[in-house]
Backbone as numpy.savetxt, mean C-alpha at the origin, in Angstrom:
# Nx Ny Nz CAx CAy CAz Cx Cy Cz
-0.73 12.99 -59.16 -0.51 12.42 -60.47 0.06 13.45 -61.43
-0.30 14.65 -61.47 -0.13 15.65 -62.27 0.89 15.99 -62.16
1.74 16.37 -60.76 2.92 16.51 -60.16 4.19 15.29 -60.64
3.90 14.38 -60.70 4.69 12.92 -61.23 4.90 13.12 -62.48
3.82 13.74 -63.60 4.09 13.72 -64.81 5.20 15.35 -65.22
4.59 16.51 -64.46 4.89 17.61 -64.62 6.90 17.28 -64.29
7.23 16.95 -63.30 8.41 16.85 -62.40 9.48 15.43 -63.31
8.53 14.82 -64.53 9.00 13.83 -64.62 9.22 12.20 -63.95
8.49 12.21 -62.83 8.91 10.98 -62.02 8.16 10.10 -62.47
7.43 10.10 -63.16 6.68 8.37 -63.69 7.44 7.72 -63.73
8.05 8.09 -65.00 8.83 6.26 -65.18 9.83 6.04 -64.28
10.24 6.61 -63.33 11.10 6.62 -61.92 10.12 5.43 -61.14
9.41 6.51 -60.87 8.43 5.45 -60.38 7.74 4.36 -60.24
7.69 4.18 -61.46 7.26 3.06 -62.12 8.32 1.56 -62.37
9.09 2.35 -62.57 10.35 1.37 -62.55 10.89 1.13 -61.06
10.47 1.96 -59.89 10.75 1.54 -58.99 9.87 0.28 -58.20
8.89 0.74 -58.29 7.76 0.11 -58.33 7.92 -1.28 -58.53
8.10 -1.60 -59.47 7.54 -3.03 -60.75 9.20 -4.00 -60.55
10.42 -2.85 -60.42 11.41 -3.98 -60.56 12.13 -3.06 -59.16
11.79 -4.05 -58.11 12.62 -3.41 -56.78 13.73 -3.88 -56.33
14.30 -4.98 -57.37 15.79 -5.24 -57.12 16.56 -4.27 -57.70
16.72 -3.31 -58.74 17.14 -2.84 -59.10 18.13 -1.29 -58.42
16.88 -1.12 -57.13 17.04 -0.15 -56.09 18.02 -0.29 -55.10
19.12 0.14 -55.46 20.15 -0.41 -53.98 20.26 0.74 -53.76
20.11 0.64 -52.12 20.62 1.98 -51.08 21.96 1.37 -50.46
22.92 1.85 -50.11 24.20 1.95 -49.32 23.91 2.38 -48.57
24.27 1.58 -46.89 24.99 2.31 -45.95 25.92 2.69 -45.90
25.87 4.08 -45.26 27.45 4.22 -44.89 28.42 3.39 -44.02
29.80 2.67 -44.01 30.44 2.18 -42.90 30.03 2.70 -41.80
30.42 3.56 -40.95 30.04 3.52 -40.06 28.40 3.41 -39.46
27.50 2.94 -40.16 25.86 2.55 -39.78 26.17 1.00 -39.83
26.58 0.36 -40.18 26.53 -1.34 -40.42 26.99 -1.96 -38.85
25.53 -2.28 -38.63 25.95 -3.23 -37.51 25.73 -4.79 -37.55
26.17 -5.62 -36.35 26.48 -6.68 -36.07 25.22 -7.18 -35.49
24.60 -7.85 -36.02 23.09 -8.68 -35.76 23.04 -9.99 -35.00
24.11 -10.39 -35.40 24.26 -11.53 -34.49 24.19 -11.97 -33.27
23.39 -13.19 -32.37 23.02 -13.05 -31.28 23.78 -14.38 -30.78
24.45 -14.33 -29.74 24.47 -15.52 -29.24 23.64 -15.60 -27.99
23.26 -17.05 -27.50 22.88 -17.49 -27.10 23.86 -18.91 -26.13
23.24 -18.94 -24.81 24.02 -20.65 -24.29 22.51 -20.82 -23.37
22.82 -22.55 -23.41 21.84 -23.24 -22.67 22.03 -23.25 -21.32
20.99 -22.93 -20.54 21.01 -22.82 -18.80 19.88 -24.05 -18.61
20.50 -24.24 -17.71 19.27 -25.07 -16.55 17.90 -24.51 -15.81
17.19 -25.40 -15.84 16.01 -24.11 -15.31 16.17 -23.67 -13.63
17.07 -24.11 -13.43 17.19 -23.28 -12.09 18.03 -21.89 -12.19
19.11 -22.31 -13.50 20.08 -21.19 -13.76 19.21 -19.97 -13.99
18.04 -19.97 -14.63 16.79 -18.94 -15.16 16.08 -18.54 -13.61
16.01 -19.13 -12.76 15.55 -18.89 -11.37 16.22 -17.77 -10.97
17.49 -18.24 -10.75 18.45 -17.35 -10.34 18.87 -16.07 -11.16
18.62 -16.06 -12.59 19.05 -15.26 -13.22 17.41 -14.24 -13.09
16.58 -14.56 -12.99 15.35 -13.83 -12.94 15.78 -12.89 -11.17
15.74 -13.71 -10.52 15.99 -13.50 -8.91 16.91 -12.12 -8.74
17.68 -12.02 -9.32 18.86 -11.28 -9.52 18.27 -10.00 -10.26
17.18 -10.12 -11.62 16.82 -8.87 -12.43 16.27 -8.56 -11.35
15.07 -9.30 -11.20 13.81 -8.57 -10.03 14.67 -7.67 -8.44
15.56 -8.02 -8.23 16.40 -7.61 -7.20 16.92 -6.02 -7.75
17.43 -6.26 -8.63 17.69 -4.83 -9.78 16.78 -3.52 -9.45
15.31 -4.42 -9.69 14.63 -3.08 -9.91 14.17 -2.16 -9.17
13.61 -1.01 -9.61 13.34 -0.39 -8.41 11.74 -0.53 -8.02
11.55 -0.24 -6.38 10.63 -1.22 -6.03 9.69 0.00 -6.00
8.63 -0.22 -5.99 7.11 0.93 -6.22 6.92 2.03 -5.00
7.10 3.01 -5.79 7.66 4.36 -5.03 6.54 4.59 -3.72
5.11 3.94 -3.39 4.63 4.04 -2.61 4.52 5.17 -1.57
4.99 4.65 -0.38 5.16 5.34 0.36 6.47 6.58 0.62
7.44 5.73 -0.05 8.46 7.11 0.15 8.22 8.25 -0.65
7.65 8.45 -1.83 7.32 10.00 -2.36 6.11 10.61 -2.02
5.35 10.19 -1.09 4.32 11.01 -0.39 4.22 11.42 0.65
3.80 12.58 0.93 4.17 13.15 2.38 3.18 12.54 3.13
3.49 12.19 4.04 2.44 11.71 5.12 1.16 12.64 5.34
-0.13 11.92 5.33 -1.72 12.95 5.22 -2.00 12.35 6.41
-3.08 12.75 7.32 -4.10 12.51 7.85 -4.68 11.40 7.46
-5.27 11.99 6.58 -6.44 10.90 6.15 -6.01 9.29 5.72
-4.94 9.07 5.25 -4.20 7.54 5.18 -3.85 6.81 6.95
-3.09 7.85 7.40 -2.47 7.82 8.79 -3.56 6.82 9.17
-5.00 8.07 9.83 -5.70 7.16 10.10 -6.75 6.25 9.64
-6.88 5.90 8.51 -6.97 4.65 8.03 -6.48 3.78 8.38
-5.24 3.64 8.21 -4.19 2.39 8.59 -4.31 2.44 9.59
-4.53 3.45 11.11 -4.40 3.08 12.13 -5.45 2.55 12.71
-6.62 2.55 11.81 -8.25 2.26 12.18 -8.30 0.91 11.76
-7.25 0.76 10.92 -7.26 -0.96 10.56 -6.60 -1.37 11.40
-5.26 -0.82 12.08 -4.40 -1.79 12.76 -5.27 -1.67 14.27
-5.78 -0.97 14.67 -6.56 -1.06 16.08 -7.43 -2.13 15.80
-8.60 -1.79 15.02 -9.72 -3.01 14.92 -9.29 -4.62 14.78
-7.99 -4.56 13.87 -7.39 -6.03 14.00 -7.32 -6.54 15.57
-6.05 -5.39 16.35 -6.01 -5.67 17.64 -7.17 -6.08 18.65
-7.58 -4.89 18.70 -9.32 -5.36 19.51 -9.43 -6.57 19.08
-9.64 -6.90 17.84 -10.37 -8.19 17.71 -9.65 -9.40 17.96
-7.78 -9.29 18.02 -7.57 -10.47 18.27 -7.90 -10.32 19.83
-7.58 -9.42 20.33 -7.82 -9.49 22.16 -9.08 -9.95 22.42
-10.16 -9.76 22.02 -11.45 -9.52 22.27 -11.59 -11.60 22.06
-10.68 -12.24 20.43 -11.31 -13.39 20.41 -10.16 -14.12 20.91
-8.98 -13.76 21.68 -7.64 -14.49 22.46 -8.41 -14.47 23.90
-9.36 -13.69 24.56 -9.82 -13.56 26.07 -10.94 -14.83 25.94
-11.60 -14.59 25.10 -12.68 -15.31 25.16 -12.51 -16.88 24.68
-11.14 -17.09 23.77 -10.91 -18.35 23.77 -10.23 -19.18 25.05
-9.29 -18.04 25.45 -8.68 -18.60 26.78 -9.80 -18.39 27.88
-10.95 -17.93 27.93 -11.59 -18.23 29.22 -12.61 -19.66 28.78
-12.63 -20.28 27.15 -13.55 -21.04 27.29 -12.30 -22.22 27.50
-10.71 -21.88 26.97 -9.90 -23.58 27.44 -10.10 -23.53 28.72
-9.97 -22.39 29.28 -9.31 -22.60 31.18 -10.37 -21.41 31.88
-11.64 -22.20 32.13 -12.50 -20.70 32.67 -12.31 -20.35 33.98
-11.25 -21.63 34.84 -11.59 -21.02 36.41 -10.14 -20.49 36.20
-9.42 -19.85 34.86 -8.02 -18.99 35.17 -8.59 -18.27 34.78
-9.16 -17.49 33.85 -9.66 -16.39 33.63 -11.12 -15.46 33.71
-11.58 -16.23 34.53 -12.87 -15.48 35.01 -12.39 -13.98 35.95
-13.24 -13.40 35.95 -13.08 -11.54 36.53 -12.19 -11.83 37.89
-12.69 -12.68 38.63 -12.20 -12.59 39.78 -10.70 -12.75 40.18
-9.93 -13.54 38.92 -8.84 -14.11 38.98 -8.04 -12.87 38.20
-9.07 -12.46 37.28 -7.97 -11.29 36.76 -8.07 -9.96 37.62
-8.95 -9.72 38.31 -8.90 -8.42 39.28 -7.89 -8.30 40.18
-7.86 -10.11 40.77 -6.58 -10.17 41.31 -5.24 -9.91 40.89
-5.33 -10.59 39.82 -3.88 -10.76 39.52 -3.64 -8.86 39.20
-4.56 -8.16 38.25 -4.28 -6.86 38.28 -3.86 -6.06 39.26
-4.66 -6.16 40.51 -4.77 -5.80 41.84 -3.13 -5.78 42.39
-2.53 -6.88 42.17 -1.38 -7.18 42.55 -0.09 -6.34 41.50
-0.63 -5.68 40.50 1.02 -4.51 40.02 0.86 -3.74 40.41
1.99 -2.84 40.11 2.30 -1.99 40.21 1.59 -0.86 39.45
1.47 0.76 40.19 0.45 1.14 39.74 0.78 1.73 38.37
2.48 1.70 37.76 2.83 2.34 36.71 2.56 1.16 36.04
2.58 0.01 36.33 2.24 -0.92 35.21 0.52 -0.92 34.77
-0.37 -0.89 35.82 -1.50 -0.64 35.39 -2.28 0.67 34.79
-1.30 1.70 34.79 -1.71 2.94 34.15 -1.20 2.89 32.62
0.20 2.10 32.59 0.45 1.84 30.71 -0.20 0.63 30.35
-0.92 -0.73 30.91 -1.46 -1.38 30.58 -3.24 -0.54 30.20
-3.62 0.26 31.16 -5.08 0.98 30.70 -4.25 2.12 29.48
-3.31 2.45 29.61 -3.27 3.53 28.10 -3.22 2.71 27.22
-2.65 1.70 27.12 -2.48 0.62 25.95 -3.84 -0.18 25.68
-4.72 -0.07 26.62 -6.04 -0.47 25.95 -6.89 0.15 25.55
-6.93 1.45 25.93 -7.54 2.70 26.25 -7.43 3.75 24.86
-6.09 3.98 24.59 -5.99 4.14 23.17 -6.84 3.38 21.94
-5.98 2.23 21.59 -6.95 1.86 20.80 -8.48 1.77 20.63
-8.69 1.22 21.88 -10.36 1.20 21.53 -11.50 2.75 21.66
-10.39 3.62 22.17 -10.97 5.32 22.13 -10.86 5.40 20.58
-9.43 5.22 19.87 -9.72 5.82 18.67 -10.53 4.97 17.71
-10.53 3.57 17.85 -11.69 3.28 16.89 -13.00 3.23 17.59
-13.16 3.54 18.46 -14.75 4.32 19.01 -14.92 5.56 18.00
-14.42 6.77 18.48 -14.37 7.71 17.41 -14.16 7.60 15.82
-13.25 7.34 15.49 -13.57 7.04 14.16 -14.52 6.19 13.53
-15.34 5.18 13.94 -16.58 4.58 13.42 -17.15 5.52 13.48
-17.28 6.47 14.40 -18.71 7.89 14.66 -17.90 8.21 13.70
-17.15 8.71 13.07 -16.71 9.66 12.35 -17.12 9.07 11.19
-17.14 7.74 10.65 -17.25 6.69 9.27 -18.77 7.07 9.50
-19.39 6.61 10.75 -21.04 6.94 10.14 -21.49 8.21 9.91
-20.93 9.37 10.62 -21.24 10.59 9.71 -20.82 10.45 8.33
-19.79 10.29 8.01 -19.44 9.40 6.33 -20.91 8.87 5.98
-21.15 8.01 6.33 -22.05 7.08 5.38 -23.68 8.16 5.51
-23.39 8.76 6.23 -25.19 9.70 6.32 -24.51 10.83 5.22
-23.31 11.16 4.21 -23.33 12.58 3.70 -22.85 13.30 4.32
-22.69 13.51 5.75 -22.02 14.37 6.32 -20.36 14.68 6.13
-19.71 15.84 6.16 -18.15 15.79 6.13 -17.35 15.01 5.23
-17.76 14.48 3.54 -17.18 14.47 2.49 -15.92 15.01 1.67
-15.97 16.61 1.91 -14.97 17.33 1.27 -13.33 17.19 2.00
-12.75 17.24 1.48 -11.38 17.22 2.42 -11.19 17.87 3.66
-11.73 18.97 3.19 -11.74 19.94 4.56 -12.38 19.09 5.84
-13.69 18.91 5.51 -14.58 17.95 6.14 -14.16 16.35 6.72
-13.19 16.23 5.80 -12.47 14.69 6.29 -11.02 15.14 6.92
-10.96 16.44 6.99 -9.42 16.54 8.07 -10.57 17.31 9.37
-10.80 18.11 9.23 -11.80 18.66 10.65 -11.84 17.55 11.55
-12.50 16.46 10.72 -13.23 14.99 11.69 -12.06 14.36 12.23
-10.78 14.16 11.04 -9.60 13.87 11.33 -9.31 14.41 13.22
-8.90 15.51 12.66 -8.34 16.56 14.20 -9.06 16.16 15.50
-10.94 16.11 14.86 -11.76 15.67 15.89 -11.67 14.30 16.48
-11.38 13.78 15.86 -11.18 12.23 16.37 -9.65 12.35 17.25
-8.99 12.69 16.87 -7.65 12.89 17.45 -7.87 12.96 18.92
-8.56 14.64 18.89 -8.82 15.12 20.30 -9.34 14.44 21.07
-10.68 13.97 20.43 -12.12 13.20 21.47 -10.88 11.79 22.31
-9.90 11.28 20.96 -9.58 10.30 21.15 -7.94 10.71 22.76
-7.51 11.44 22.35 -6.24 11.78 23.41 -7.15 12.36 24.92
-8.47 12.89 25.09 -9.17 13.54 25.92 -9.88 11.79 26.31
-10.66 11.19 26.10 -10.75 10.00 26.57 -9.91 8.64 27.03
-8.89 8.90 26.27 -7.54 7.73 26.47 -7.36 8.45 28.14
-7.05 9.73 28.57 -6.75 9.81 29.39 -7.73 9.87 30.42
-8.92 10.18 30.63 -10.33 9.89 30.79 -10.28 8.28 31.52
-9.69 7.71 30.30 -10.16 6.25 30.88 -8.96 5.67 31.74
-8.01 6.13 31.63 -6.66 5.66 32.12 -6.68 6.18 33.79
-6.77 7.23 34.02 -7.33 7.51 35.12 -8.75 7.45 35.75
-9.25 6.40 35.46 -10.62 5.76 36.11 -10.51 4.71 36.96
């Protein structure tokens, strides 16, 4: 207040204040722009397509390409994609032995096994043999998880490595049985 009176600006002020038509600012030419919007009518499919087209534009969620591949995701995902498998095999055997039980009872499949070749039955046991080794191991590895054990990173790549091994040392274990 003291400053307003000292400097003179009251009645500046005051008059700005009370009558604010009086206040014209100028732009300069070159600041004056064009506000005007047009607009045209589309169909709502034309908006389908015109959306279809932004979303196509954008860029899609950096996910997986800016992270280096870890352990610890790897096998996650691979502990999900095994357990899926097992389980469709596990409920595709048991549905096809309850449509057709005198095709798939033991005896019919020993045979029919009995009858390849022995390179086919050594990648058919690695191909079963794998999966269900590594999610054998990794559940042991999840329930040391759930008791406290092997928490820290260090501790969740160690188990990592360990599961690996137990899992490549039994795949072959079982493949040759």
């Amino acid at each position: 207040m003291l400053s307003t009176r000292a400097l003179g600006l009251a009645p500046a002020l005051r008059q700005a204040a009370f009558s604010p038509g009086k206040i014209r600012f100028h732009w300069p030419k070159y600041c004056e722009f064009d506000f005007s919007v047009q607009t045209q009518s589309l169909k709502p499919e034309d908006g389908t397509t015109i959306l279809n087209t932004q979303r196509l534009q954008r860029p899609s969620s950096p996910h997986f390409t800016i992270y280096e591949p870890q352990l610890t995701w790897i096998g996650s995902i691979f502990n999900r994609v095994t357990g899926v498998g097992l389980g469709f095999l596990l409920y595709g055997f048991s549905l096809a032995y309850l449509v057709a039980p005198g095709t798939f009872d033991s005896t019919h499949v020993i045979e029919f096994v009995g009858g390849l070749p022995d390179v086919v039955k050594y990648a058919g046991k690695f191909i079963l043999a794998l999966p269900f080794t590594f999610h054998s191991w990794n559940g042991i590895r999840h329930l040391l998880w759930d008791s406290g054990k092997f928490l820290t990173v260090k501790g969740a790549y160690s188990t990592g490595y360990a599961v690996l091994g137990a899992t490549a040392i039994s795949t072959i274990v079982l493949m040759f049985q």
